[in-house]
C-alpha positions as CSV (number, residue, x, y, z in Angstrom):
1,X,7.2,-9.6,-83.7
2,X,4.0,-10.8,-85.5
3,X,5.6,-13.8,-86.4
4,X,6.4,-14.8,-83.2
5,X,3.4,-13.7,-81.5
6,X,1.7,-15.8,-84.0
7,X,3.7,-18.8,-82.7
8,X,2.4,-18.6,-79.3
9,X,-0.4,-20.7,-78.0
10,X,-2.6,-18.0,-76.1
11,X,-5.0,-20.7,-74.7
12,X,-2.3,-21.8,-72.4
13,X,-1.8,-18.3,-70.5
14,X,-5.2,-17.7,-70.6
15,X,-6.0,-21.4,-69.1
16,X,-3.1,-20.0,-66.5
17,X,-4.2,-17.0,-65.8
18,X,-7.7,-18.9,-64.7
19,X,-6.0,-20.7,-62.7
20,X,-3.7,-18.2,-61.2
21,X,-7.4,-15.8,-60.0
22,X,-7.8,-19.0,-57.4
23,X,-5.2,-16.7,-55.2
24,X,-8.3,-14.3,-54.6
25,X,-10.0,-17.2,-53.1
26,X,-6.6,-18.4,-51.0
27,X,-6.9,-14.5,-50.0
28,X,-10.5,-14.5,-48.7
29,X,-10.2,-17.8,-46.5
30,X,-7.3,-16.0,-44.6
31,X,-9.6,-12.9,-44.2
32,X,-12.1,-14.9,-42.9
33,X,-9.7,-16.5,-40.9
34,X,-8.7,-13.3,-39.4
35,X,-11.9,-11.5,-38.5
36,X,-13.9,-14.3,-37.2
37,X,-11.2,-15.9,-35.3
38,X,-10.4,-19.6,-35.0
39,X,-13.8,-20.9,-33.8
40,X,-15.5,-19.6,-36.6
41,X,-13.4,-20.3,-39.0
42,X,-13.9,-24.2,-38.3
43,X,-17.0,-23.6,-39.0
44,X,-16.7,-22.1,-42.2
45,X,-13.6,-24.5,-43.2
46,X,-16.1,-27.8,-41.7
47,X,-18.9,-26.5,-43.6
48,X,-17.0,-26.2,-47.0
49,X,-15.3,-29.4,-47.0
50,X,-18.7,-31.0,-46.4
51,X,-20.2,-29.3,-49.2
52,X,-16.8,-30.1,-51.1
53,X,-18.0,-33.8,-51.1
54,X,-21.6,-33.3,-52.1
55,X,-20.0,-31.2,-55.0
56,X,-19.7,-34.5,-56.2
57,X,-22.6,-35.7,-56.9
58,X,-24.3,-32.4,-57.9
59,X,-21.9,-32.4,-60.8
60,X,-21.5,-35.7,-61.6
61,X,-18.8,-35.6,-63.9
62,X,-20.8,-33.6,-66.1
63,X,-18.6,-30.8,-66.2
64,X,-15.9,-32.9,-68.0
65,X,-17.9,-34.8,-70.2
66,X,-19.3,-31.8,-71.5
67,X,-16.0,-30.1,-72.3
68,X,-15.0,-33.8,-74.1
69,X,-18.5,-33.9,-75.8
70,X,-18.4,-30.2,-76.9
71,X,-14.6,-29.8,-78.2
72,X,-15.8,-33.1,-80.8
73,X,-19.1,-31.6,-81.6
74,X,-19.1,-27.6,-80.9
75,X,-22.2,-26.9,-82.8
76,X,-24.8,-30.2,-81.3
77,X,-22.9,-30.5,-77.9
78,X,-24.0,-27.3,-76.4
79,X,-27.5,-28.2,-76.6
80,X,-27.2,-30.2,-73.6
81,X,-26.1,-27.4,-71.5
82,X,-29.5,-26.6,-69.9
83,X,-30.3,-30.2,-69.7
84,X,-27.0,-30.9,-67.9
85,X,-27.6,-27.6,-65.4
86,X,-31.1,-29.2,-64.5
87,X,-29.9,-32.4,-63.8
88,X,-27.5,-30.9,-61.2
89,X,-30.4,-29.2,-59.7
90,X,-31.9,-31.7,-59.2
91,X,-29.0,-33.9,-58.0
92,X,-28.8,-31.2,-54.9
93,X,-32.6,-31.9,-53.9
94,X,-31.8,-35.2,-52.1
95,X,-28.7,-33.6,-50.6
96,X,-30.4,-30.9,-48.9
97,X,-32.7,-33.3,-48.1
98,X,-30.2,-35.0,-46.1
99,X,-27.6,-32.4,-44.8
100,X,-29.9,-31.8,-41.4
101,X,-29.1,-35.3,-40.1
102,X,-25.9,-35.2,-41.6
103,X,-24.8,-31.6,-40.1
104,X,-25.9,-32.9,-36.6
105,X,-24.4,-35.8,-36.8
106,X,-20.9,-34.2,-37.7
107,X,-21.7,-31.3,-34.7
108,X,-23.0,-28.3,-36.5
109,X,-25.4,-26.8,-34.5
110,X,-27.8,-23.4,-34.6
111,X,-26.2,-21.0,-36.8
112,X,-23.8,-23.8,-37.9
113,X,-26.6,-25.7,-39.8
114,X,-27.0,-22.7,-41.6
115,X,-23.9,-22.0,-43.0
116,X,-24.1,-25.8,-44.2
117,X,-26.9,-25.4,-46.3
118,X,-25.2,-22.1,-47.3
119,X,-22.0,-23.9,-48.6
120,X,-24.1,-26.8,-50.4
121,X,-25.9,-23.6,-52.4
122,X,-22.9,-22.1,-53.2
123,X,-21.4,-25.7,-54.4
124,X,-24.5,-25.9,-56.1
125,X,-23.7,-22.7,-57.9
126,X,-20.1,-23.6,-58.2
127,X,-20.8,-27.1,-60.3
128,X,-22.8,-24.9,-62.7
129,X,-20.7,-22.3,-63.5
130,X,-17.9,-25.2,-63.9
131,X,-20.2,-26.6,-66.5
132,X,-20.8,-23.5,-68.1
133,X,-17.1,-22.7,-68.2
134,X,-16.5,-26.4,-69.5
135,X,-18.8,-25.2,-72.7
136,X,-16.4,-22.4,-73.3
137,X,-13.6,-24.6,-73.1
138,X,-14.9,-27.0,-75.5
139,X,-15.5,-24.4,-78.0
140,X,-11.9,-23.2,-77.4
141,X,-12.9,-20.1,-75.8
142,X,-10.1,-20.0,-73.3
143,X,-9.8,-16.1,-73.6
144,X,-13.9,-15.7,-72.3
145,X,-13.4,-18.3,-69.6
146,X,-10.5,-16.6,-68.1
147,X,-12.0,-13.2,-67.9
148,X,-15.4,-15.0,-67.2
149,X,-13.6,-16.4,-63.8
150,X,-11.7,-14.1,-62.7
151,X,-14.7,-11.2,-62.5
152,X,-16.2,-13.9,-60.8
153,X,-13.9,-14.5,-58.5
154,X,-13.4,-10.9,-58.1
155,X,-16.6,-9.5,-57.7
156,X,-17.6,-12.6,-55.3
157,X,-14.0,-11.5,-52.9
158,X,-15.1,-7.6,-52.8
159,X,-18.3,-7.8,-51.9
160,X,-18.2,-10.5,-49.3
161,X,-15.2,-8.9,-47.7
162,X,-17.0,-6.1,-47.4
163,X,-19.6,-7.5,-46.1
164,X,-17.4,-9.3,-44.3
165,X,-15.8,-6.3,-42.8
166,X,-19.3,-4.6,-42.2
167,X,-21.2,-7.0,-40.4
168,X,-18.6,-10.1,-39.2
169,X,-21.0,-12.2,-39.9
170,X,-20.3,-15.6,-41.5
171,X,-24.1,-16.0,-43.0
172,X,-24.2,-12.9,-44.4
173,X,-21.3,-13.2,-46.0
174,X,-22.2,-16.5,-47.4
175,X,-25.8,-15.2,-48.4
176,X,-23.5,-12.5,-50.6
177,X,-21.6,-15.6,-52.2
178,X,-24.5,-16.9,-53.2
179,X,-26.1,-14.1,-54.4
180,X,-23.0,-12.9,-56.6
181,X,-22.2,-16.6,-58.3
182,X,-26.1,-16.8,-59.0
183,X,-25.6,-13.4,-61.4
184,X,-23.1,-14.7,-62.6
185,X,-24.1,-18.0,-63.9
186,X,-27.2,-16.0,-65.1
187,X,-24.7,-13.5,-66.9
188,X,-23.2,-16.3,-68.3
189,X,-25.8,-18.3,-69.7
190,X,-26.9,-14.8,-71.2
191,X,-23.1,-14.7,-72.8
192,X,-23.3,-18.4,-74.1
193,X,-27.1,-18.3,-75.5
194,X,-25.9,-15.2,-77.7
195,X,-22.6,-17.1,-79.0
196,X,-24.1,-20.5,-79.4
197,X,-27.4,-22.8,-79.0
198,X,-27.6,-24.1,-75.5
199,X,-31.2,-25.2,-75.6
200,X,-32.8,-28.8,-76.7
201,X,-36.2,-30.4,-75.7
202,X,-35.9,-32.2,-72.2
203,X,-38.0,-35.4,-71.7
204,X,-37.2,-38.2,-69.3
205,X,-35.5,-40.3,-72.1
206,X,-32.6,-37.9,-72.5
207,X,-31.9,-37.0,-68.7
208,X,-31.3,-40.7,-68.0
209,X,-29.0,-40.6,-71.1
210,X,-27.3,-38.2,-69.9
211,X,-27.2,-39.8,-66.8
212,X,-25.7,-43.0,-68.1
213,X,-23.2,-41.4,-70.0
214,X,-21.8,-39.2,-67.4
215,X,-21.6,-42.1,-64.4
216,X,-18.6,-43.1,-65.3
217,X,-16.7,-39.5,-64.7
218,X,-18.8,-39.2,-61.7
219,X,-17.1,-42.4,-60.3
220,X,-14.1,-41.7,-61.3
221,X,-14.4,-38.2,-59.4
222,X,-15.2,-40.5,-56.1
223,X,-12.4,-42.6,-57.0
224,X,-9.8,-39.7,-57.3
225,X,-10.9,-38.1,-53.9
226,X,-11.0,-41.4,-52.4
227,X,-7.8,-41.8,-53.5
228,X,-6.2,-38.3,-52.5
229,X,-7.5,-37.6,-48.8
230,X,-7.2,-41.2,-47.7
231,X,-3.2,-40.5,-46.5
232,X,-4.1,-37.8,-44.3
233,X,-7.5,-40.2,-42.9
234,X,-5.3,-43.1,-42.5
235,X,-2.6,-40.8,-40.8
236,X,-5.1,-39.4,-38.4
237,X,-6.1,-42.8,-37.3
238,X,-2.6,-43.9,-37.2
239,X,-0.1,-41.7,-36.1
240,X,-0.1,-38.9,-33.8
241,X,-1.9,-35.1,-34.9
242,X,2.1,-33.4,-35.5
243,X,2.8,-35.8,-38.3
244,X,-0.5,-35.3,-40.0
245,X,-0.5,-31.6,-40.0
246,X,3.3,-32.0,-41.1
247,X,2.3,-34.4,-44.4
248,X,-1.1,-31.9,-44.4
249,X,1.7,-29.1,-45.3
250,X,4.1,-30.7,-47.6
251,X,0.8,-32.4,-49.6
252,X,-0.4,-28.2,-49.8
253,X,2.9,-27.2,-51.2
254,X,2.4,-30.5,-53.6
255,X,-1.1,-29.1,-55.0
256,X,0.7,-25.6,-55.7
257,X,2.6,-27.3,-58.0
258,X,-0.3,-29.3,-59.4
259,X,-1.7,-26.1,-61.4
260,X,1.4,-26.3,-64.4
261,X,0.2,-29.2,-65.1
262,X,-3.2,-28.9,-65.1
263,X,-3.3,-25.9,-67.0
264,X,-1.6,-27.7,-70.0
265,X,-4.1,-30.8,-69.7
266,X,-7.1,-28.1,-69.3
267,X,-5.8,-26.9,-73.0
268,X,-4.9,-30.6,-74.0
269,X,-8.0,-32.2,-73.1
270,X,-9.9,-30.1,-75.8
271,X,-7.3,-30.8,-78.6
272,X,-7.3,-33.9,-77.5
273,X,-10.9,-34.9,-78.5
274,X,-11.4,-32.5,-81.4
275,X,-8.5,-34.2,-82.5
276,X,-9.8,-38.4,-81.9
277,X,-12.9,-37.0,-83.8
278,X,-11.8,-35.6,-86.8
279,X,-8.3,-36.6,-87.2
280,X,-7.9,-39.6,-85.1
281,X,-4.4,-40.1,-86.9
282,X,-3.1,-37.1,-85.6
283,X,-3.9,-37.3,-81.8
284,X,-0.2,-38.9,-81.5
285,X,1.1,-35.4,-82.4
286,X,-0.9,-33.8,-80.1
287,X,0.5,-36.5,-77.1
288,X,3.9,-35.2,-78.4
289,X,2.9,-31.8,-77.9
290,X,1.6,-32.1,-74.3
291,X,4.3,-34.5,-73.8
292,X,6.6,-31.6,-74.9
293,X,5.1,-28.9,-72.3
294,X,5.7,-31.2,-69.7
295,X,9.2,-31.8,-70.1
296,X,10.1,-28.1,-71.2
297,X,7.9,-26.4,-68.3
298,X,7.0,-28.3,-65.6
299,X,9.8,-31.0,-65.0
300,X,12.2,-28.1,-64.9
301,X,10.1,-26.5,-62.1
302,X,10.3,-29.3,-60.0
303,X,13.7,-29.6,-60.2
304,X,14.0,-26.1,-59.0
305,X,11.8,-26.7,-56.0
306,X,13.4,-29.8,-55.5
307,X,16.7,-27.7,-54.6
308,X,14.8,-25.4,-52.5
309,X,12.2,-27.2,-50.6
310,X,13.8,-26.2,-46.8
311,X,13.7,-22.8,-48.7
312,X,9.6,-22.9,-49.6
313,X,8.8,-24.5,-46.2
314,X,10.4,-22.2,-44.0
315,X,8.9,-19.2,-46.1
316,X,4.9,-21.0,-46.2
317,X,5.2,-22.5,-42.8
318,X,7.8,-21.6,-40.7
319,X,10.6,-23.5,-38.9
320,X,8.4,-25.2,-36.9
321,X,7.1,-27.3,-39.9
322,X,10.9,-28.3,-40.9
323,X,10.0,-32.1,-40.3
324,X,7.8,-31.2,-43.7
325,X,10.5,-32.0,-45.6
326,X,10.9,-35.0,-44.7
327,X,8.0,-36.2,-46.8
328,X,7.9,-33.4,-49.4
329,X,11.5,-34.9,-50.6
330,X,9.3,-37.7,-51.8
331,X,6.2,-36.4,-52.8
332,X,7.9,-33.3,-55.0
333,X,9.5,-36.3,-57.3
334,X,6.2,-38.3,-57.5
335,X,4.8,-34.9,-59.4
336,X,7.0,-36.4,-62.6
337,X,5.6,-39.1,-62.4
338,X,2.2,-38.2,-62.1
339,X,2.3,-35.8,-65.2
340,X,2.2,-38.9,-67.3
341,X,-0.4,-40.4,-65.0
342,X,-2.6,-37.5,-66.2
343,X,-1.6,-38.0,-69.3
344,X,-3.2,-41.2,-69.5
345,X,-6.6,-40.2,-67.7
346,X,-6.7,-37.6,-70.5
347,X,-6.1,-40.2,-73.4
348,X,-8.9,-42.7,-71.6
349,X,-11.6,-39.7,-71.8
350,X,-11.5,-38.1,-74.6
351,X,-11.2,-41.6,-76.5
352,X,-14.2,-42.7,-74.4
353,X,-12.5,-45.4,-72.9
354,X,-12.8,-43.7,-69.8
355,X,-14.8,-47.2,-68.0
356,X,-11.0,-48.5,-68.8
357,X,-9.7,-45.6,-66.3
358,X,-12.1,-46.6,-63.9
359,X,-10.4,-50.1,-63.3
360,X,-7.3,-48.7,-63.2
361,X,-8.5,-45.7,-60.8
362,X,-9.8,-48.7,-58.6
363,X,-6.5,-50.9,-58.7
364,X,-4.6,-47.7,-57.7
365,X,-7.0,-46.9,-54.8
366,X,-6.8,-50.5,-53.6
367,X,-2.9,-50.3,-53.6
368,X,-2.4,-47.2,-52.1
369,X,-4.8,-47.3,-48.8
370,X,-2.4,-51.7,-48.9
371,X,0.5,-49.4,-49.0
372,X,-0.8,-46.9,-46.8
373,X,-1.9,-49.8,-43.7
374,X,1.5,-51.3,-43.9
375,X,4.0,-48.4,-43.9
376,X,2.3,-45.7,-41.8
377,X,2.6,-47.6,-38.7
378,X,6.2,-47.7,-39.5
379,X,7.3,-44.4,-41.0
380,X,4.3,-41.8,-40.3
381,X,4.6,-39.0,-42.3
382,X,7.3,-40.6,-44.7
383,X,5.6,-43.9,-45.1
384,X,2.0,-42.1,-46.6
385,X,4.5,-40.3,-49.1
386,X,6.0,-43.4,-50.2
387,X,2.5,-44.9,-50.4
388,X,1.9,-42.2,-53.1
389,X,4.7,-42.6,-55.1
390,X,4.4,-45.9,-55.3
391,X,0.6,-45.3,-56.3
392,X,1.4,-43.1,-59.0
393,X,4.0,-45.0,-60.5
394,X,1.4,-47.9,-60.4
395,X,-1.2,-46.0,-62.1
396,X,1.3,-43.9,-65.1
397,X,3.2,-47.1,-66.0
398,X,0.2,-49.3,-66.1
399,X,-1.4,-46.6,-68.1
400,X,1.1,-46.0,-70.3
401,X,1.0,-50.0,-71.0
402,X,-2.6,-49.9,-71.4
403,X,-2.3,-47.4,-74.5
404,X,-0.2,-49.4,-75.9
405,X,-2.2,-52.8,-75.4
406,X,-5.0,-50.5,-77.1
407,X,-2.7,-49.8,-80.6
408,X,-0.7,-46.6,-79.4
409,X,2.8,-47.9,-79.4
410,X,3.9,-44.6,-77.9
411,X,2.6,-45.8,-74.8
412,X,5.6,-47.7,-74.2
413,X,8.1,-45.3,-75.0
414,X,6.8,-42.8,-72.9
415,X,6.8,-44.9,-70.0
416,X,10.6,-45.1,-70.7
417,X,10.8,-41.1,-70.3
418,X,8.1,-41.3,-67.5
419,X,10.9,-43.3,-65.4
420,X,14.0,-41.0,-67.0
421,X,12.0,-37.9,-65.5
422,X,11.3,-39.4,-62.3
423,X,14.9,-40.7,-61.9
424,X,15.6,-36.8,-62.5
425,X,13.4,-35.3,-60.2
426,X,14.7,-37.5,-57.8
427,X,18.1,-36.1,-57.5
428,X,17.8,-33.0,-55.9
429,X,16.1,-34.8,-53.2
430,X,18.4,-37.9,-53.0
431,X,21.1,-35.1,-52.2
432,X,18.9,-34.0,-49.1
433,X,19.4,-37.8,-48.0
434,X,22.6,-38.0,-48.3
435,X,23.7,-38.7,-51.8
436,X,27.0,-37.4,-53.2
437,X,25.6,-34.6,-55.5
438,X,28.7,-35.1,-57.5
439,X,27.1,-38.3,-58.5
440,X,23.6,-36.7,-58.7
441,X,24.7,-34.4,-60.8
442,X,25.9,-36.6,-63.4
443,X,22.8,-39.1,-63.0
444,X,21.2,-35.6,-63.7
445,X,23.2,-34.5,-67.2
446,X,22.9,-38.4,-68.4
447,X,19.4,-38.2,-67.8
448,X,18.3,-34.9,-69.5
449,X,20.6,-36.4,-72.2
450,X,18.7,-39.5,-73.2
451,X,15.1,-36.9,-72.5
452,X,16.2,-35.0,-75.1
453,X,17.3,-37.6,-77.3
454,X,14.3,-39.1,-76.7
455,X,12.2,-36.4,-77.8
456,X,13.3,-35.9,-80.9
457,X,10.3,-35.5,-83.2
458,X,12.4,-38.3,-85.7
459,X,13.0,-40.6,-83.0
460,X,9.0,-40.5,-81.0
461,X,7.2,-40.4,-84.0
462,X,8.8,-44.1,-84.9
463,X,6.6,-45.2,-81.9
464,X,3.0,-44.3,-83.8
């Protein structure tokens, strides 16, 4: 039993379990939801997504670059954590600065404006505890930063319900938010000065360093929202309200799914730049590895979901959102593809090529809003699904060959079991079109064939 405990890679479940605490959250918007009724809860729900956006630019991508800059240089990096948590102070002062005008302008109003500012200091609050929880992660810390979050999250869900509960009253309850992630970032910062140096002179030389180094993840944060809410803007515009709010509940279902992989990538991105710093020979291996997850854990998963997507729908939504399905039949398979998509971004940013990932970011973006204007109009729903795939494919495969133009011959053979995996994933949905799933089942076995084939150690290591 040692022995095999020994084999197991605990940052993984922890990185999982962090993930899987963002229920509480899920939990507390339905209360809310339910106490204050409909009209307040659009204001709530308007007033986060608002403050969702300036999250942005009060972070400005320096959570990830500190998690890259800290996982290659654990005992300088962490220096820069209060220099990167006073920048993103000060990235907030402007925004408050304009959320009056910009509140009014959107229709919030008296009590309204208040739970905007509210939301922006929470957000504010939020983008420091992420970098916080980014310095963990680049020290490989995974255990602290799962317990760290999930008190967090916690603490922050009991006493707000309560005070929820107490006074139904939607600034209060955001006051209480506040209040609790401000301890805890304090608590935090307590945590991380006793476990590592966080502390190096300030002067205007190294904030505009900073600065310069971190733009490029900040646009590429733009770039990645710009490129996932612009279906459902270009299907409100578009089509009619039905067929957004049925692609709004299949794309939902789609980010539930999202979490495998991002929980191995949250793990990966760490090895990944320890690795390009101090063994730059070996970061093929760890590719391999992530490469391996991937396959083992979250291809099979949606396969499975594949199979039982009228199943998951019904159960979420109810039978009124059957039409759903329509476009999650495409948008489960473009999750395959995808994977390797965010295997690429990965490579690009922890190699510091990630001004490379930019240009491809941008190409994608341009394609998919193309795709988006010519098939909406035609297939609603349906044609903003295709749009995606066909974005995704765009950006994995042209990734993939971009690692390889760069030296990483790999590159090319995994965009041979990028398309393998996607041809899989497909199946189960092909069958809800229609397809003989005698046939799809033997696409299926040839395919997981050739994967595993493919992914003998022997065979991809050829490919260095």
């Amino acid at each position: 039993m040692k022995a095999l405990l020994s084999r197991i890679d605990f940052s993984y479940i922890y990185a999982f379990l962090g993930e899987a605490t963002l229920a509480l959250t899920f939990m507390f918007y339905i209360v809310i939801a339910r106490v204050l009724g409909p009209q307040e809860y659009g204001v709530f729900a308007g007033a986060v997504a608002l403050a969702a956006v300036f999250s942005l630019f009060i972070q400005f991508g320096f959570p990830t670059l500190m998690t890259r800059e800290v996982a290659a240089n654990p005992v300088e990096s962490p220096k820069s954590t209060i220099r990167f948590l006073l920048i993103e102070v000060l990235n907030s002062l402007p925004i408050l600065l304009v959320l009056l005008p910009i509140a009014q302008l959107l229709g919030f109003e008296g009590k309204g404006i208040i739970v905007c500012y509210l939301a922006v200091f929470s957000e504010v609050c939020r983008s420091a505890k992420q970098t916080l929880r980014c310095v963990l992660r680049g020290l490989g810390d995974f255990r602290s930063e799962s317990i760290s979050v999930a008190i967090e999250r916690f603490l922050v869900v009991l006493f707000a319900s309560g005070v929820l509960f107490w006074s139904e009253n939607l600034v209060w309850v955001l006051i209480t938010v506040v209040v609790f992630r401000t301890l805890d970032i304090l608590a935090l910062l307590y945590y991380l000065s006793k476990k590592t140096s966080i502390w190096s002179p300030i002067n205007f030389s190294n904030l505009w360093e900073s600065l310069k180094m971190a733009y490029p993840f900040a646009i590429s944060g733009v770039l990645w929202i710009l490129y996932y809410q612009i279906d459902l803007v270009m299907l409100k515009g578009l089509t009619t309200p039905e067929e957004t709010g049925f692609y709004s509940a299949s794309y939902r279902i789609i980010e539930i799914f999202s979490a495998l992989p991002r929980v191995i990538f949250r793990v990966g991105f760490t090895r990944f730049a320890k690795c390009f710093t101090t063994n730059p020979e070996g970061l093929t291996t760890e590719i391999y590895k992530s490469t391996q997850l991937l396959l083992a854990i979250v291809l099979p998963t949606i396969i499975v979901a594949g199979f039982c997507q009228t199943i998951i729908i019904d159960i979420i939504y109810g039978e009124a959102f059957d039409p759903a399905i329509r476009s999650l039949a495409i948008l489960l398979p473009s999750l395959s593809i995808k994977m390797f998509g965010t295997l690429v971004e990965t490579f690009l940013q922890t190699t510091r090529r990630e001004k490379s990932l930019l240009k491809l970011l941008l190409v994608t973006v341009i394609v998919n809003i193309a795709a988006n204007a010519i098939l909406i109009p035609h297939l609603q729903a349906v044609g903003a699904a295709i749009a995606t795939l066909l974005s995704e494919v765009i950006l994995a495969i042209s990734g993939l060959g971009l690692m390889a133009y760069m030296g990483y011959k790999i590159g090319r053979y995994l965009c041979l079991i990028a398309t393998i995996s996607l041809l899989l994933a497909g199946m189960p949905c092909l069958i809800l079109y229609g397809l003989n799933p005698g046939i799809a089942i033997g696409i299926m076995t040839i395919s997981i064939v050739a994967i595993v084939l493919l992914m003998v150690p022997k065979q991809f290591f050829r490919y260095r």
